[in-house]
C-alpha positions as CSV (number, residue, x, y, z in Angstrom):
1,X,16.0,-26.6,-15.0
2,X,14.4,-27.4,-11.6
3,X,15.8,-30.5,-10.1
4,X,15.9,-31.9,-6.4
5,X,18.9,-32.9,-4.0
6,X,18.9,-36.6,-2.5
7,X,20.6,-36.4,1.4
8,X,22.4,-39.5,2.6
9,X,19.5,-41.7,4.5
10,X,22.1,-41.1,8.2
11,X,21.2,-37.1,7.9
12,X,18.1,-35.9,9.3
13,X,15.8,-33.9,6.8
14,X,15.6,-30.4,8.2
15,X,12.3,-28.7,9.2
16,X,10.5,-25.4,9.8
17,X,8.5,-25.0,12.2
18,X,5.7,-22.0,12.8
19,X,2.7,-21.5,14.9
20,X,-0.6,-21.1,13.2
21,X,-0.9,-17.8,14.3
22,X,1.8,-17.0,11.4
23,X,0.8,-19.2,9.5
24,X,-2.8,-17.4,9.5
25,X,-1.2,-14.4,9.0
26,X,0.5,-15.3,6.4
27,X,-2.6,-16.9,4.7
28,X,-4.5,-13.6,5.1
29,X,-1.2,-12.0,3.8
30,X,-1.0,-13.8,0.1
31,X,-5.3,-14.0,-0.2
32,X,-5.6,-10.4,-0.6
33,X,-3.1,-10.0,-3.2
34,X,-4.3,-12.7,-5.1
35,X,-4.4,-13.1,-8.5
36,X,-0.6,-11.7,-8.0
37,X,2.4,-13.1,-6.0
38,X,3.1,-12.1,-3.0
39,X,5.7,-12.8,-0.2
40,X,8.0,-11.6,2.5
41,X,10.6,-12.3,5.0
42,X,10.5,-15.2,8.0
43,X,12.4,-13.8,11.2
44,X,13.2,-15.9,14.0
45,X,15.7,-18.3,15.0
46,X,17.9,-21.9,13.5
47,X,18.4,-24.3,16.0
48,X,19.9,-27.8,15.7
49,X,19.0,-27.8,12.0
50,X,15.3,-27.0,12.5
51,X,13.9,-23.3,11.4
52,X,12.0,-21.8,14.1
53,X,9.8,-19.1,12.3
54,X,8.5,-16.3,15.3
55,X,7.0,-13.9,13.4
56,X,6.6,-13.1,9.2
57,X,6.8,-9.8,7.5
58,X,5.2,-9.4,4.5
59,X,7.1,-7.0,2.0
60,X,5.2,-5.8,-1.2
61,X,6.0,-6.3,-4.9
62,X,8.2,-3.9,-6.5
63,X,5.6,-4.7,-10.1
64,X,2.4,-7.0,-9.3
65,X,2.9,-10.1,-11.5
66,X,1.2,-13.8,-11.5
67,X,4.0,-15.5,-12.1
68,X,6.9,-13.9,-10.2
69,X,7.3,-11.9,-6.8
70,X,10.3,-9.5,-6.2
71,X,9.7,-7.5,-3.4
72,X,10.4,-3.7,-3.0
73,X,14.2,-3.0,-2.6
74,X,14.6,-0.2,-0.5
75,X,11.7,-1.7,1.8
76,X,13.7,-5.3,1.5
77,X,17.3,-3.7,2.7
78,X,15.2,-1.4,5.2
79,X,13.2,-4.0,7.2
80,X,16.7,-6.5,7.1
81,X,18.2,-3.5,8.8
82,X,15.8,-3.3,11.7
83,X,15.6,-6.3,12.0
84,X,19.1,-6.8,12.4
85,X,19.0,-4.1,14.9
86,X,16.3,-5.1,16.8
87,X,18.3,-8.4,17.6
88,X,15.9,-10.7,15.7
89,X,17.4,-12.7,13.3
90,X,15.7,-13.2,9.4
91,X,16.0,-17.2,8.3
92,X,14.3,-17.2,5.2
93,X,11.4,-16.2,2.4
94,X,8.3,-16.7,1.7
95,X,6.6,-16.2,-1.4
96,X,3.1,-17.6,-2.9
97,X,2.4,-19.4,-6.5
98,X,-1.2,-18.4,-7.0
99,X,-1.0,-21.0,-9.7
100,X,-0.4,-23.7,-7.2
101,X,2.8,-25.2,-7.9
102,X,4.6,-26.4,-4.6
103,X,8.1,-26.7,-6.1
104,X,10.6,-24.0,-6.7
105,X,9.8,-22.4,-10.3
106,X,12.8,-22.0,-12.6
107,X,12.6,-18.5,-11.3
108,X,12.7,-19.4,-8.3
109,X,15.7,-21.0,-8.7
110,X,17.5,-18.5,-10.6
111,X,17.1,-16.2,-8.0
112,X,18.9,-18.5,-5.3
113,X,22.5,-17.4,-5.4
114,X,23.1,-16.2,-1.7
115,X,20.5,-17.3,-0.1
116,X,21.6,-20.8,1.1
117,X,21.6,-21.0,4.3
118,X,18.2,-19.8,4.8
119,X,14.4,-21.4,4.1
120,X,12.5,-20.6,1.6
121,X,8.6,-21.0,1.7
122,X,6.1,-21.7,-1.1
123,X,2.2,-21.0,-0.1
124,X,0.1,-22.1,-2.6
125,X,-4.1,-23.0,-2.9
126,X,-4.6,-26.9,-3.4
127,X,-8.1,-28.4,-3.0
128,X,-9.2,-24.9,-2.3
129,X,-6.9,-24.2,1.2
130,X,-4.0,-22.5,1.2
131,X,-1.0,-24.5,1.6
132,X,3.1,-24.1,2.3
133,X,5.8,-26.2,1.2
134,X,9.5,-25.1,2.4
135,X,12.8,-25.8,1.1
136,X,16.6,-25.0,1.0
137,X,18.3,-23.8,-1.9
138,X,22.2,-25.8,-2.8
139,X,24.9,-24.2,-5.3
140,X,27.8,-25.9,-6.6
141,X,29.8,-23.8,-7.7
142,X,32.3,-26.2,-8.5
143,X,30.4,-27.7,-11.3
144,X,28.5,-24.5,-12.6
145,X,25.6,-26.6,-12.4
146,X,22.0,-24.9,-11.5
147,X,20.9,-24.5,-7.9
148,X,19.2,-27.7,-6.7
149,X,16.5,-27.8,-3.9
150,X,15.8,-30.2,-0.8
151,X,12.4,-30.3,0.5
152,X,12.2,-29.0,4.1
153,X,9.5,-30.5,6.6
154,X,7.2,-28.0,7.5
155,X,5.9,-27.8,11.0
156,X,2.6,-26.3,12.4
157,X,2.4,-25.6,16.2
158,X,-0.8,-25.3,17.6
């Protein structure tokens, strides 16, 4: 069941910001692997509740599918590593609905469980274009409830 969080109206709603020039290659990225999903990781940095997103890596899909994109393990845990070694930092996900749905899928959200404090990324075509919605993932674990979303702003620098 997909459902959305409400924040307080005092707390800012937290935004990612990229520049277009990873935002193009991250269009050019999910286009050629259409019909299927596709996705990858966002590296870069969190700062004052905004998502600064430097660079994108795409990753490919461990099984080409239309309606659900898990990306290759052992490429996954080996790109997090060098990463992590080259001092960059990986804040979130990215992953396309060729369908073009901008909302987490119940997938999706099934597959949040430790990925909280990160942003997740949605591209999907509308009217034609390519487009990206972002948001965070919540788990209560208090209530066993399903994960719930918050919409994140998303930010192109030009």
């Amino acid at each position: 069941m997909e459902r959305e969080g409400h924040r307080s109206s005092f707390e800012s709603r937290p935004q990612v910001s990229l520049d277009a020039a990873v935002l193009a290659q991250i269009k050019a990225h999910v286009t050629q692997r259409l019909p299927f999903e596709s996705g990858g990781l966002l590296i870069g940095k969190q700062e004052y509740g905004k998502f600064l997103v430097e660079s994108f890596l795409p990753l490919e899909a461990a099984m080409p599918s239309q309606n659900r994109y898990i990306a290759r393990a052992s490429d996954t845990v080996r790109s997090i590593i060098r990463i992590h070694y080259s001092g960059k930092r990986v804040i979130g996900t990215i992953h396309s609905h060729p369908e073009g749905s901008d909302i987490p899928s119940s997938i999706d959200l099934d597959g949040a469980y430790g990925y909280e404090n990160m942003v997740h990324m949605i591209a999907y075509p509308l009217a034609g274009q390519l487009q990206c919605s972002a948001f965070r993932y919540y788990i209560d674990d208090s209530s066993h409830a399903a994960p719930y979303y918050e919409r994140v702003e998303v930010v192109i620098d030009v």
